[in-house]
N, C-alpha and C positions, 0 to 999 in steps of 0.2 A: 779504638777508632780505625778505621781501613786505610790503607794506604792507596792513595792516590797519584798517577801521574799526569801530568802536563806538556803537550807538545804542540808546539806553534808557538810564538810570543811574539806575534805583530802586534797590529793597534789594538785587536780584541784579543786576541792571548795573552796580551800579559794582565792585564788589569782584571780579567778573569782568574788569572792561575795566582793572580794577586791575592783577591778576597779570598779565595780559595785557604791559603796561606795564613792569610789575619783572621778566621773564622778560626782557625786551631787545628787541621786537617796534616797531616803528614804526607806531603806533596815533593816529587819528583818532577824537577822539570828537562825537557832538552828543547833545542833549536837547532838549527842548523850552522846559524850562525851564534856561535860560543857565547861571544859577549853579551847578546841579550838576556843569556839567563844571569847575570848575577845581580840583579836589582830585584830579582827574586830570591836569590840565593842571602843577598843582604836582610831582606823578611825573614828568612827559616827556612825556606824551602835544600833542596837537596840538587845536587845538578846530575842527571843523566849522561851515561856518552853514547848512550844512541837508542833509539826508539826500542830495539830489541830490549837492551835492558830496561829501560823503565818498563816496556808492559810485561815482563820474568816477575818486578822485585814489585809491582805496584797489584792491588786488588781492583782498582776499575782504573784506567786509563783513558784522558778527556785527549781529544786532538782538533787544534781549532787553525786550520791551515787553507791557502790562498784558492784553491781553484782543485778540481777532477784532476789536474797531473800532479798537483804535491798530494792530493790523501790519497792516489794510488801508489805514488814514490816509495811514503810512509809508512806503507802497509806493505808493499810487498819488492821493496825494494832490499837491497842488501843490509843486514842487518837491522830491516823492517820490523814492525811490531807483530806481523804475521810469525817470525822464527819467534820471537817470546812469547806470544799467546797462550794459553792451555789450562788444562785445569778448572775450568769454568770461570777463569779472571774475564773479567769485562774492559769492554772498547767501545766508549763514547765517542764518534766521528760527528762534529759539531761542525764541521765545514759547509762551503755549499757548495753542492753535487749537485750532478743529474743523478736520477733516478738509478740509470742502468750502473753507475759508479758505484752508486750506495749499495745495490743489491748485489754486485760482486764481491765487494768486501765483505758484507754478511757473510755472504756464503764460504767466503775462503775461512774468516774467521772460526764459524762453526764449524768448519770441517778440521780446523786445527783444534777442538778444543772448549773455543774460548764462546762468551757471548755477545753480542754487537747491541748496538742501540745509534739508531743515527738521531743528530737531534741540532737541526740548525737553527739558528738564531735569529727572531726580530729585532734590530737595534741597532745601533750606531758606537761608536767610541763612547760616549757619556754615560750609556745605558749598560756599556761593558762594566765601565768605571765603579759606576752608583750599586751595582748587582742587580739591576731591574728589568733586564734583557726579558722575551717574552720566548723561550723553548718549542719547538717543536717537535716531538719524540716520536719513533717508531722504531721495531724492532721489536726485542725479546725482552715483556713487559717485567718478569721479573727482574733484569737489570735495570728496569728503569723504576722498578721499586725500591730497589737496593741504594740507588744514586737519589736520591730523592733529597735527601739531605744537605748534599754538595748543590743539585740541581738548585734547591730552594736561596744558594747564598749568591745563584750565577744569576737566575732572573726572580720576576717577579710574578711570573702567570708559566708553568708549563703544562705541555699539553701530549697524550697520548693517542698517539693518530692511526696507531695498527700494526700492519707490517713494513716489514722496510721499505722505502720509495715511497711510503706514503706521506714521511716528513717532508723530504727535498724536494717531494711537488710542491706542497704545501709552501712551502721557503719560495719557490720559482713562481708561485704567482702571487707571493706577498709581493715581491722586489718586482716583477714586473708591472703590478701597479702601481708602484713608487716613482718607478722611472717615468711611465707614462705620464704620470702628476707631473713630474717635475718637469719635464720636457714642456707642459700645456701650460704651467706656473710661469716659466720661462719666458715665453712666447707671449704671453699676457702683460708680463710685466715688460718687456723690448715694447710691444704692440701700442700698449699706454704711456710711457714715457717718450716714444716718437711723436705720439699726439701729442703731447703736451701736460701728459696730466703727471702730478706730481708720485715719487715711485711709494713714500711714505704712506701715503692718503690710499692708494692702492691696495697696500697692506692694511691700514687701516679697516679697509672696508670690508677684503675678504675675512679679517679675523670678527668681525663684528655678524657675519651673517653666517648661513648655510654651508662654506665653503672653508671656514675655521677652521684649522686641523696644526695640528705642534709642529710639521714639516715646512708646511709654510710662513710660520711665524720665525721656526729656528732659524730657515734658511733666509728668510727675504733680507735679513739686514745684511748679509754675506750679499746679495747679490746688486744693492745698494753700494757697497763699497768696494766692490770686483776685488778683494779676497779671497779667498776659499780652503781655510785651512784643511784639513784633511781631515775626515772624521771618517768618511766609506769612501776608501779610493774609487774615483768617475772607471778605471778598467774592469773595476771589478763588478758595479754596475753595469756595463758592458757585457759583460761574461754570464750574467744570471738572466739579464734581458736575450742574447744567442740561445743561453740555453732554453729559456722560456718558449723563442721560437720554434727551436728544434723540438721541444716536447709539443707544441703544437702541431707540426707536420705530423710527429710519430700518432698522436689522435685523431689528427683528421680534424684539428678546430682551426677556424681561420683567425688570425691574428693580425689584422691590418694595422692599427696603433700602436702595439707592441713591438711590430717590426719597422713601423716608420721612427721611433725612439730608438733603437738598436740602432739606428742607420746614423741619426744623430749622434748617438753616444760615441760609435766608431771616428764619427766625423772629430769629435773632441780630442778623440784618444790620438789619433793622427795628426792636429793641431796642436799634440804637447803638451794637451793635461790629464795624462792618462794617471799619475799619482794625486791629481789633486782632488779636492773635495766632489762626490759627484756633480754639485749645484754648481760647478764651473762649465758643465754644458752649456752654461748662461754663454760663455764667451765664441762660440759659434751659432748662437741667436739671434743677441744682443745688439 
């Protein structure tokens, strides 16, 4: 069986680098910060001291990290995965990037050697948890034939999108119309509840028609109880709605919705719920 590394262990890295580990995979993990690996190191896994060396001693390296400045850090920072690369070892960057990120790293990658596959994720905390996350791959196909097996314990649908940049568009307009939703979800649910109308029977009624969908059900009782534990930090939302923007511009596609939810989310994140649940946008609506 190939050896494996793991880098990130936030909300979706560890619970990833997790199954990883309980499916029977011989998995190196690091973080930045030390202590998060050892509730993976308590499963079997192995601990890293720096990204170089896990992607030396690892056969395909996953990295599931916060934004474009930590998977460029990770990569080509000092004692980055880029000085370990080689040999045809693979590097799975499952973060979410812009485009032009993802296709630097390729590129540095392959020139050192190694082969890339980017492949960010549909999902939340729960979906990290459960292994049901939904992949979206692009890059150099026969690494992502290779990982096929690992891929198979992270979600539960992936999918091969072509070259690189083709995944993390992909990813940026999944999230951007998430955030959209939920900004209009929000707004609906303030809108009815100033009327008068009860916030329960609300839910009720979108999950009964047309407009039914698992985000809305997951979230409406968080926004019912003003709550919001954390499942996809509201910044990070934030960050994928910019960049969604920005990939806009760089096309030439207008983005007026997109950009009026970017303005909101900002608005959140400046009000002090930049860690919290995205659905806490609720609290500059509401």
């Amino acid at each position: 069986m190939k050896k494996l590394g793991f880098i990130g262990l936030g909300i979706m890295g560890s619970p990833m680098a997790a199954n990883l580990v309980k499916a029977g995979f011989d998995v190196t993990v690091w973080n930045r910060t030390a202590a998060k690996c050892v509730p993976l190191v308590s499963l079997g896994a192995r601990q890293g001291k720096s990204p170089r060396q896990v992607a030396e001693r690892c056969d395909i390296t996953f990295a599931m990290l916060a934004d474009p400045a930590a998977a460029h850090a990770v990569c080509f920072g000092p004692e980055g995965v880029l000085e370990g690369i080689g040999d045809g070892r693979g590097y799975i960057d499952m973060s979410t990037v812009d485009d032009s990120t993802s296709c630097a790293i390729a590129a540095a990658i392959s020139k050192a050697g190694g082969r890339f596959l980017e492949a960010p994720v549909s999902g939340t905390k729960k979906p990290a948890e459960d292994g049901t996350l939904i992949i979206l791959a692009a890059g150099e196909q026969s690494l992502y034939d290779e990982a096929a097996a690992a891929l198979g314990k992270l979600g539960k649908l992936s999918l091969y999108l072509g070259a690189a940049g083709q995944g993390a568009r992909m990813k940026l307009v999944i999230n951007m119309i998430m955030g959209g939703m939920m900004t209009a979800f929000c707004e609906g649910m303030a809108l009815g509840q100033k009327g008068g109308l009860d916030g329960s029977q609300i839910l009720a009624v979108l999950d009964a028609g047309a407009l039914a969908n698992p985000m809305f059900k997951g979230k409406g009782s968080m926004l019912l109880k003003g709550d919001f534990p954390t499942s996809f930090p509201l910044k990070h939302m934030q960050k994928d709605l910019r960049l969604a923007v920005a990939l806009g511009d760089e096309l030439g596609q207008p983005l007026h919705s997109a950009a009026t939810a970017n303005e909101t989310f900002k608005q959140a994140c400046a009000a002090g719920h930049a860690d919290e649940d995205f659905s806490a946008v609720y609290l500059v609506i509401g």
